[in-house]
mmCIF file of the C-alpha atoms, coordinates in Angstrom:
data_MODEL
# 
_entry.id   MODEL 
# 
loop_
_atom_site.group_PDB 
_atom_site.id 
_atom_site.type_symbol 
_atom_site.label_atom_id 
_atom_site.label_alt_id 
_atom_site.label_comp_id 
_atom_site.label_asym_id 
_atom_site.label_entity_id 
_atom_site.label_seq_id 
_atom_site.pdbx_PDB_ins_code 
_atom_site.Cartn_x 
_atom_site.Cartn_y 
_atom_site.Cartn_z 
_atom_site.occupancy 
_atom_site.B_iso_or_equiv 
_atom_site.pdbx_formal_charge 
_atom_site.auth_seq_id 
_atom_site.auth_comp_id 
_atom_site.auth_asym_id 
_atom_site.auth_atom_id 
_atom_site.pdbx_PDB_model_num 
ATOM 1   C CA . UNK A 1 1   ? 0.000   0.000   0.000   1.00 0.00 ? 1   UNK A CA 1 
ATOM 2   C CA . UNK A 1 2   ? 1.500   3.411   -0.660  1.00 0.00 ? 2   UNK A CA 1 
ATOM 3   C CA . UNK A 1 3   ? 0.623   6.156   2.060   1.00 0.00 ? 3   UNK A CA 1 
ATOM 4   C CA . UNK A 1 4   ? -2.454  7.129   0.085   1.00 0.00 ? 4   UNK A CA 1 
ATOM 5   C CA . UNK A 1 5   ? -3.950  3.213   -0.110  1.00 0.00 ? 5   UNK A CA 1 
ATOM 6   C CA . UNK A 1 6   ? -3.029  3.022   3.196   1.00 0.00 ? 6   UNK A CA 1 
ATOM 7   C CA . UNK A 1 7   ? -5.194  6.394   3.886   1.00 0.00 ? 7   UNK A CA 1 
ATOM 8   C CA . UNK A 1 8   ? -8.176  5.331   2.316   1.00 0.00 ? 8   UNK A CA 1 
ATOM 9   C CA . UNK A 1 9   ? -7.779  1.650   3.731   1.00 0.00 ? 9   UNK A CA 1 
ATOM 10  C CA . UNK A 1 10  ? -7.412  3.476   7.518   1.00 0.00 ? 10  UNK A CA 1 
ATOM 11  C CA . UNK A 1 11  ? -10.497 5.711   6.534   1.00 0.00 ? 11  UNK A CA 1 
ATOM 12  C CA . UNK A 1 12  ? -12.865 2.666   5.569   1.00 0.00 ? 12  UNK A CA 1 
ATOM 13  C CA . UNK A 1 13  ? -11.833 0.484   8.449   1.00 0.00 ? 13  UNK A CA 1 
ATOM 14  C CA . UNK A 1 14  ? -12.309 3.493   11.201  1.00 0.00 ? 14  UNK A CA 1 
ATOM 15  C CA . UNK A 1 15  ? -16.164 3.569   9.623   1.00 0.00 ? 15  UNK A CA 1 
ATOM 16  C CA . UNK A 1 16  ? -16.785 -0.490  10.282  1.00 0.00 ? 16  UNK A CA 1 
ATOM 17  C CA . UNK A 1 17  ? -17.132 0.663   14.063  1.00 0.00 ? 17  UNK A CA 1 
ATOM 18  C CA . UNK A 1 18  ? -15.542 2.418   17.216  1.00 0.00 ? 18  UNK A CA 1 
ATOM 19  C CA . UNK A 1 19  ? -12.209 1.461   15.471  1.00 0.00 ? 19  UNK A CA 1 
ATOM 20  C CA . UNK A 1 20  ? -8.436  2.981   17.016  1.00 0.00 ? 20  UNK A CA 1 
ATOM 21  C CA . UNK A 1 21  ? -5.294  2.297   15.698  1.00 0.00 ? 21  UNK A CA 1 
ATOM 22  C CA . UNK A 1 22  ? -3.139  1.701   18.606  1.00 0.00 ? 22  UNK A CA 1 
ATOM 23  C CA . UNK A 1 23  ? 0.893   1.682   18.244  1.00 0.00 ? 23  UNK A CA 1 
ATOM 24  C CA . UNK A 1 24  ? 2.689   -1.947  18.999  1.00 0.00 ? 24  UNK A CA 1 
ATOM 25  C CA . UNK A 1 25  ? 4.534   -1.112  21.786  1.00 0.00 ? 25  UNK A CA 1 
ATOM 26  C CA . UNK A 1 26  ? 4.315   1.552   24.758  1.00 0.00 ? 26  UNK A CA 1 
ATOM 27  C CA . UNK A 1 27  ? 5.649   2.732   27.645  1.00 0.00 ? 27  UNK A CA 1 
ATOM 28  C CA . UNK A 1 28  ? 2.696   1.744   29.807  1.00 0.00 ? 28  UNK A CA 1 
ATOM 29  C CA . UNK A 1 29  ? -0.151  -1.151  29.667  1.00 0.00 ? 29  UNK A CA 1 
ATOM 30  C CA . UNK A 1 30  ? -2.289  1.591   28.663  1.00 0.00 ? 30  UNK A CA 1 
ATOM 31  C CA . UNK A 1 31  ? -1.994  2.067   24.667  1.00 0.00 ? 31  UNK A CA 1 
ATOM 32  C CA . UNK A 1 32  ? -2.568  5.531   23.752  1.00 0.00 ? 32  UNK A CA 1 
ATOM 33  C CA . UNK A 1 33  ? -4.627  5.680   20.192  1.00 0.00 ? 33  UNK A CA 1 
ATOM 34  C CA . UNK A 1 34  ? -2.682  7.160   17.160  1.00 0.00 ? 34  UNK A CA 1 
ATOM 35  C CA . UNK A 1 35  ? -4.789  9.355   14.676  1.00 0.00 ? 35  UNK A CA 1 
ATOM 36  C CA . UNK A 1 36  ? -1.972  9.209   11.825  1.00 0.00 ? 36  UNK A CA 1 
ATOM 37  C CA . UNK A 1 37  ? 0.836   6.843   10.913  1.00 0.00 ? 37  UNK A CA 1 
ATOM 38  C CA . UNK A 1 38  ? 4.183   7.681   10.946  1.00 0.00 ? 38  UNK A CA 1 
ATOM 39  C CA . UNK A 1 39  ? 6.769   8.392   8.233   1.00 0.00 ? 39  UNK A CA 1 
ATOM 40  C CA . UNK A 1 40  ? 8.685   4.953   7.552   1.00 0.00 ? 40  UNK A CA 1 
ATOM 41  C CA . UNK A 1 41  ? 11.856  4.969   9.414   1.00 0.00 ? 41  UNK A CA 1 
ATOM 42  C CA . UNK A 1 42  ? 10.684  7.544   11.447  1.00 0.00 ? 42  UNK A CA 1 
ATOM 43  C CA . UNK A 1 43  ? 11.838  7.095   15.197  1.00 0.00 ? 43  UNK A CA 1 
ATOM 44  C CA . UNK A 1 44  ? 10.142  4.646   17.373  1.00 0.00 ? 44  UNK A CA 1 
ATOM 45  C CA . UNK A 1 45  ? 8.019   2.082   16.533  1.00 0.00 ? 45  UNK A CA 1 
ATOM 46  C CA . UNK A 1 46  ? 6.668   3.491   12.467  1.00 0.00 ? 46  UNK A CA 1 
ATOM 47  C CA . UNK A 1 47  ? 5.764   0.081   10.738  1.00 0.00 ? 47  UNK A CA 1 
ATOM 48  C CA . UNK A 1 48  ? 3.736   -2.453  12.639  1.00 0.00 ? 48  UNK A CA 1 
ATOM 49  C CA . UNK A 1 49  ? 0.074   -0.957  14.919  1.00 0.00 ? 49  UNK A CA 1 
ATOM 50  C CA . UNK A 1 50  ? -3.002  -2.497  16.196  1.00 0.00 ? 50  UNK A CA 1 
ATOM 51  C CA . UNK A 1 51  ? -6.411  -1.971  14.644  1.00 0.00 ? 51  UNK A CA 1 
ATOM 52  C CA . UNK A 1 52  ? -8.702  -2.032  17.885  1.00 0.00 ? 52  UNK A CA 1 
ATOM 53  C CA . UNK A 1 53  ? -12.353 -2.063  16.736  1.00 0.00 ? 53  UNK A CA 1 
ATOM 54  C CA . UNK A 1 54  ? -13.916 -1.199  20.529  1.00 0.00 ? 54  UNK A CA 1 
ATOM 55  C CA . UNK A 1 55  ? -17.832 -1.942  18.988  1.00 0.00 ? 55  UNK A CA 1 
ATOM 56  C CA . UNK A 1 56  ? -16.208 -5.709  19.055  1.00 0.00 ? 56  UNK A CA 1 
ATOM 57  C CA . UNK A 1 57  ? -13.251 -5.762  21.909  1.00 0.00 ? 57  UNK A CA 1 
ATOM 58  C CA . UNK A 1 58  ? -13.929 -4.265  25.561  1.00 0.00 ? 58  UNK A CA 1 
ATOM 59  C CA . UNK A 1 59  ? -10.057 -4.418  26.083  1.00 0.00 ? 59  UNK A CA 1 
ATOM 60  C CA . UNK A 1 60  ? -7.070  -6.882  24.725  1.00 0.00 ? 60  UNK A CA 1 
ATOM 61  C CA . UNK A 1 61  ? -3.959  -8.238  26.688  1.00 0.00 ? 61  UNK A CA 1 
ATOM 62  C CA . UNK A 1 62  ? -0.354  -6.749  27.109  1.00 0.00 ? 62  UNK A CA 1 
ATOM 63  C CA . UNK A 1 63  ? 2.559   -7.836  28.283  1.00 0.00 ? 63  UNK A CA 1 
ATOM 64  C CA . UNK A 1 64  ? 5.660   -6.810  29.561  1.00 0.00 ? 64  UNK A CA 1 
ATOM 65  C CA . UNK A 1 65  ? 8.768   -7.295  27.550  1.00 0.00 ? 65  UNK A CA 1 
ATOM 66  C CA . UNK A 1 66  ? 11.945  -6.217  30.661  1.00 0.00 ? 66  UNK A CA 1 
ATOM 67  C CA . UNK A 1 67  ? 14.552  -6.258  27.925  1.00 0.00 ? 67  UNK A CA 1 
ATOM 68  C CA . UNK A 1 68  ? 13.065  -3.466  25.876  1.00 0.00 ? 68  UNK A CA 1 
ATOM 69  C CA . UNK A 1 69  ? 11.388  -1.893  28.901  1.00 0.00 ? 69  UNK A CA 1 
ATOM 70  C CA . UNK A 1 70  ? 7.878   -1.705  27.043  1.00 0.00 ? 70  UNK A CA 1 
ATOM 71  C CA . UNK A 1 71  ? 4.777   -3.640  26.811  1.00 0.00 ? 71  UNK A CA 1 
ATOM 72  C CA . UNK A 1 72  ? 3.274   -5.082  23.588  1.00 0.00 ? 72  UNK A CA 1 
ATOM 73  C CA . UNK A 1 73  ? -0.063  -6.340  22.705  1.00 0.00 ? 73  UNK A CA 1 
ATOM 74  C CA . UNK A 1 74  ? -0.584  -9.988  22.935  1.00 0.00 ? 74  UNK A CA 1 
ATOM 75  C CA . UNK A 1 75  ? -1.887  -10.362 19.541  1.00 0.00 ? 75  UNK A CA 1 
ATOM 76  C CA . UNK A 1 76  ? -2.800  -14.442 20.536  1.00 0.00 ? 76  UNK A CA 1 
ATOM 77  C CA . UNK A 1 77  ? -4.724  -13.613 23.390  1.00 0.00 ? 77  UNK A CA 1 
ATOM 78  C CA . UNK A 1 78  ? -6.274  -10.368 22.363  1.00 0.00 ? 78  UNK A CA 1 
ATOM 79  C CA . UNK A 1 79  ? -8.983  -9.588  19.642  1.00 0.00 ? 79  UNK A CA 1 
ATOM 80  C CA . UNK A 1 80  ? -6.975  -7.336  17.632  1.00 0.00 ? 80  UNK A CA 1 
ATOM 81  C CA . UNK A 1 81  ? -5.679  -7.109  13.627  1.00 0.00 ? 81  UNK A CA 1 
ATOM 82  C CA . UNK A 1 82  ? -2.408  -6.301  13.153  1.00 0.00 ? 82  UNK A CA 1 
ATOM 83  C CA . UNK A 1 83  ? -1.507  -3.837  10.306  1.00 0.00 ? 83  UNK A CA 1 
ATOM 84  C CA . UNK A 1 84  ? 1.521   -3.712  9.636   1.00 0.00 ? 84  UNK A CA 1 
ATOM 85  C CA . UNK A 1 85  ? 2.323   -0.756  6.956   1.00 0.00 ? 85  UNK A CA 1 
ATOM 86  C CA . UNK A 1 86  ? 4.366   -1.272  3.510   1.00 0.00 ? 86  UNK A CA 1 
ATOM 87  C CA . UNK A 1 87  ? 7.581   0.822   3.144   1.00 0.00 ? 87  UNK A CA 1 
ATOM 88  C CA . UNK A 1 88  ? 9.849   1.777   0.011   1.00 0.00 ? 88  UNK A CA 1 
ATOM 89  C CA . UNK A 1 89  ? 13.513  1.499   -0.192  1.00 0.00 ? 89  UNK A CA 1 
ATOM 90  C CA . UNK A 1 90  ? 16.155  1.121   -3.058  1.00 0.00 ? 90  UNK A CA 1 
ATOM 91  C CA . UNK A 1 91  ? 13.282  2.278   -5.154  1.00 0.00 ? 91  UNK A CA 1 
ATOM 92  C CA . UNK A 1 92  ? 11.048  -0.867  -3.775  1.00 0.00 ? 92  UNK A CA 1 
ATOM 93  C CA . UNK A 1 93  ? 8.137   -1.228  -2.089  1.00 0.00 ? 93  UNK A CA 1 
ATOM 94  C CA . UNK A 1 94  ? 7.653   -4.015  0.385   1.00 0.00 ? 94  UNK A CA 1 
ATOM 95  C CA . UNK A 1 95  ? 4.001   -5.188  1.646   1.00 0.00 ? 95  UNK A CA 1 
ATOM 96  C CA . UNK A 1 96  ? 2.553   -4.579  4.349   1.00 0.00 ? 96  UNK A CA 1 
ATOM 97  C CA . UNK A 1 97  ? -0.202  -6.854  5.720   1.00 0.00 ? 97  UNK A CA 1 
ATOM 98  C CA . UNK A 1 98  ? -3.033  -7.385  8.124   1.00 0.00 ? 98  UNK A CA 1 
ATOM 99  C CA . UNK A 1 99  ? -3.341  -10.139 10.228  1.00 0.00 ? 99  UNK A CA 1 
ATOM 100 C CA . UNK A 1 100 ? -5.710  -12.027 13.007  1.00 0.00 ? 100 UNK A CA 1 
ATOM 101 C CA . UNK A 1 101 ? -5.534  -15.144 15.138  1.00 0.00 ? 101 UNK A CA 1 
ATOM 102 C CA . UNK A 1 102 ? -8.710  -16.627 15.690  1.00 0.00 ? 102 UNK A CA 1 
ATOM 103 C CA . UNK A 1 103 ? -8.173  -19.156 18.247  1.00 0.00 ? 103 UNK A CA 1 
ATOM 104 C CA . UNK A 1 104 ? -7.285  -18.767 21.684  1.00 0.00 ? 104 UNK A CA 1 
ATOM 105 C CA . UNK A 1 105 ? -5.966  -20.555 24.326  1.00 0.00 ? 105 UNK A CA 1 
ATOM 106 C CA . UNK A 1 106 ? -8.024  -21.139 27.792  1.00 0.00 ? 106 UNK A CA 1 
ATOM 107 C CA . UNK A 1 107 ? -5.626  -20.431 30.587  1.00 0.00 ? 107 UNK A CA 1 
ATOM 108 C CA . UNK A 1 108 ? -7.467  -22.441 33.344  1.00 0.00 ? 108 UNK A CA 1 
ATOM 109 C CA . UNK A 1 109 ? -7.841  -25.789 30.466  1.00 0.00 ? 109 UNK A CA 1 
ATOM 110 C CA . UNK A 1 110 ? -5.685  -25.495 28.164  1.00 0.00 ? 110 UNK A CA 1 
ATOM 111 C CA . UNK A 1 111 ? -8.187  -26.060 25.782  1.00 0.00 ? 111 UNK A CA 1 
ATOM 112 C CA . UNK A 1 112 ? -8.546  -24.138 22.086  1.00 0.00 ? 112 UNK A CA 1 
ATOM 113 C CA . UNK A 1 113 ? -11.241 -22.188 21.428  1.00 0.00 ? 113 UNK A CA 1 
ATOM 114 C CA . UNK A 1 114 ? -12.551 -19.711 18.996  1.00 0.00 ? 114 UNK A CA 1 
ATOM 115 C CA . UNK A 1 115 ? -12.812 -16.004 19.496  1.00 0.00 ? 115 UNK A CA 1 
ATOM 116 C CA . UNK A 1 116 ? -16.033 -14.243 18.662  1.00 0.00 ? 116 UNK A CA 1 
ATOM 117 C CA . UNK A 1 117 ? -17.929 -14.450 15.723  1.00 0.00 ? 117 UNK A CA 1 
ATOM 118 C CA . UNK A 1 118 ? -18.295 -10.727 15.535  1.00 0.00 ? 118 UNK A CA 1 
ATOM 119 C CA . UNK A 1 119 ? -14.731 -10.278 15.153  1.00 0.00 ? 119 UNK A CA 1 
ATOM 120 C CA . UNK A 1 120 ? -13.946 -12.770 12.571  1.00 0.00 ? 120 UNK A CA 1 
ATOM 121 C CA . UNK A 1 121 ? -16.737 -10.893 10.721  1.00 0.00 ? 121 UNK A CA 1 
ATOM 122 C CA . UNK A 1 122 ? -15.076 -8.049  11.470  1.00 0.00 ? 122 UNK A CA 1 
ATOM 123 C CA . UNK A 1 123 ? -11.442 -9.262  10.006  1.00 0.00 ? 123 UNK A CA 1 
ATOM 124 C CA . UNK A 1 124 ? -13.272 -10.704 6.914   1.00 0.00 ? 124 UNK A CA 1 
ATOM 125 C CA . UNK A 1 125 ? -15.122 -7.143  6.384   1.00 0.00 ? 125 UNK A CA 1 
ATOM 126 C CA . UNK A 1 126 ? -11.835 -5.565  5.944   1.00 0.00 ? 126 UNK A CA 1 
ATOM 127 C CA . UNK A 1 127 ? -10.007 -8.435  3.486   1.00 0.00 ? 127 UNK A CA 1 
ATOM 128 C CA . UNK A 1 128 ? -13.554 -8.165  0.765   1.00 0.00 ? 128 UNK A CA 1 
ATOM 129 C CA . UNK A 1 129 ? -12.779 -4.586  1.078   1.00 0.00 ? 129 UNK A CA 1 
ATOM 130 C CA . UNK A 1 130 ? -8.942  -5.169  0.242   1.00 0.00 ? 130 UNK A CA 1 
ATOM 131 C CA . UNK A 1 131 ? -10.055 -7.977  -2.522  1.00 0.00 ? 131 UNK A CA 1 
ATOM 132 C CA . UNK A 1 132 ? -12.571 -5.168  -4.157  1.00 0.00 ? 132 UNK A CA 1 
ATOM 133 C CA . UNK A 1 133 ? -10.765 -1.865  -3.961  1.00 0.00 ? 133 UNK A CA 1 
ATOM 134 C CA . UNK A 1 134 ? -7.049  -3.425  -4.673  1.00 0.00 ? 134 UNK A CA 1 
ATOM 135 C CA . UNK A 1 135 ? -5.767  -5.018  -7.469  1.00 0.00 ? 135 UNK A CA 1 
ATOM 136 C CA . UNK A 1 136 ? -4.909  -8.863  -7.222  1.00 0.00 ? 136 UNK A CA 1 
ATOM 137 C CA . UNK A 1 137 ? -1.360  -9.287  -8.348  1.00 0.00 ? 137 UNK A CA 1 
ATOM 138 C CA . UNK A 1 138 ? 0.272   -12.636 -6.893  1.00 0.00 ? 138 UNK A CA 1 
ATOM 139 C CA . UNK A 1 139 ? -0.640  -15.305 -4.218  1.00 0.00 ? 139 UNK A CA 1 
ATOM 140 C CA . UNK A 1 140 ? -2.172  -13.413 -1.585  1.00 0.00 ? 140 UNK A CA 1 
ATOM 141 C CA . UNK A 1 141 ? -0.669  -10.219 -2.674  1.00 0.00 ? 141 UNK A CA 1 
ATOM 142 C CA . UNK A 1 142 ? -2.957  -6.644  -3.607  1.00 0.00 ? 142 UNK A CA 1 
ATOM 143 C CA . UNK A 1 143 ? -1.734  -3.759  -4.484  1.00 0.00 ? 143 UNK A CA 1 
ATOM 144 C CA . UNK A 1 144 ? -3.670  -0.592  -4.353  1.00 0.00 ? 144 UNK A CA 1 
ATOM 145 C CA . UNK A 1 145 ? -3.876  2.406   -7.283  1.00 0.00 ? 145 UNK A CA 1 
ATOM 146 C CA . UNK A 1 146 ? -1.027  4.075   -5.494  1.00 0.00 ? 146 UNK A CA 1 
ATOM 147 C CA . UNK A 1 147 ? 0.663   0.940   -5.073  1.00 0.00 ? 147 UNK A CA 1 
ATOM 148 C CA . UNK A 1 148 ? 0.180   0.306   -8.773  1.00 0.00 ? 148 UNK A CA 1 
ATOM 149 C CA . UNK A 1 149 ? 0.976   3.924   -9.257  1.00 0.00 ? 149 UNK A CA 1 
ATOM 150 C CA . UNK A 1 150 ? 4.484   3.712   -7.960  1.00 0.00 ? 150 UNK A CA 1 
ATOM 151 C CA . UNK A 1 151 ? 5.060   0.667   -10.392 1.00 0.00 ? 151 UNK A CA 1 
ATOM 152 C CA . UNK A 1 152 ? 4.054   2.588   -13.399 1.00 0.00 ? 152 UNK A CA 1 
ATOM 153 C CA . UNK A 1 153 ? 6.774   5.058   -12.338 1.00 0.00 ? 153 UNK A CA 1 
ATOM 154 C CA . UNK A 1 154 ? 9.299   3.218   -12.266 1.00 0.00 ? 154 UNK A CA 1 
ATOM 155 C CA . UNK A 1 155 ? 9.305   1.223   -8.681  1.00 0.00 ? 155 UNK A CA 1 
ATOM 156 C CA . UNK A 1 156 ? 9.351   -1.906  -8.072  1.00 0.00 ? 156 UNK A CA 1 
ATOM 157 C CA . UNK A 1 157 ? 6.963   -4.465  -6.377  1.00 0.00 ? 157 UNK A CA 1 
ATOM 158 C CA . UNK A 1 158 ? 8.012   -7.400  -5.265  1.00 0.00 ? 158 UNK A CA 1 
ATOM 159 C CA . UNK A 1 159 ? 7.453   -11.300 -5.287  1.00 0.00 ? 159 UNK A CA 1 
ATOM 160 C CA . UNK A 1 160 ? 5.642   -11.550 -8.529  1.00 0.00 ? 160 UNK A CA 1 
ATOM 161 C CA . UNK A 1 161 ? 3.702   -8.059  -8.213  1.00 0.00 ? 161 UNK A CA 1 
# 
């Protein structure tokens, strides 16, 4: 996705509910919401977020991470997509993705189970929208008009874009 893909991806998914893009890592188990993304390479953490859809999720799980001195989302235990955000360099532009797990592990039995419905549905709204506004161009790969954009300029996509 090139920044303005990513826009207009960021701008549909914020109207599928009470949606905040939360950063992967903070200071505090508290995740303060982040209303734009960062330039790539940009200090801190610029590349990989949380979309947290609150109309779905009440809360999701952190932990603690004493060699970085931050906590991060437990993507496993929490009902949370990950977006992580394509970048360009050497004239290149890598993918980005979004991603889900749908099972999770009881604590007390050790048993697998499924997280909610209304999340999955959630997940799947935002892939159909990737399917229909993006352009398929490999094995699980879309590329959006800016995407494509870049490519017609000159820039590369790669695997098999």
């Amino acid at each position: 996705m090139a920044k303005e893909d990513e826009e207009s991806f960021l701008s549909f998914v914020r109207t599928s509910g009470n949606v905040v893009l939360i950063p992967s890592a903070s200071t505090t188990d508290s995740f303060q919401p982040v209303d734009n993304m960062p330039e790539p390479f940009s200090a801190g953490e610029w590349r990989q977020f949380w979309l947290w859809n609150r109309s779905v999720a009440e809360n999701y799980e952190t932990e603690f991470v004493p060699e970085k001195g931050h906590y991060v989302i437990n993507g496993l235990l929490s009902s949370l997509v990950e977006f992580t955000s394509s970048y360009i360099r050497d004239n290149t532009m890598y993918p980005g993705r979004i991603w889900a797990e749908f099972t999770i592990l009881d604590e007390v039995t050790n048993d697998l189970d499924q997280k909610s419905r209304e999340f999955k549905n959630w997940y799947e709204e935002m892939a159909k929208w990737i399917r229909r506004e993006f352009m398929h161009t490999g094995w699980m790969m879309f590329a959006g008009r800016g995407a494509l954009k870049f490519q017609d300029e000159g820039g590369k996509l790669p695997m098999g874009l």
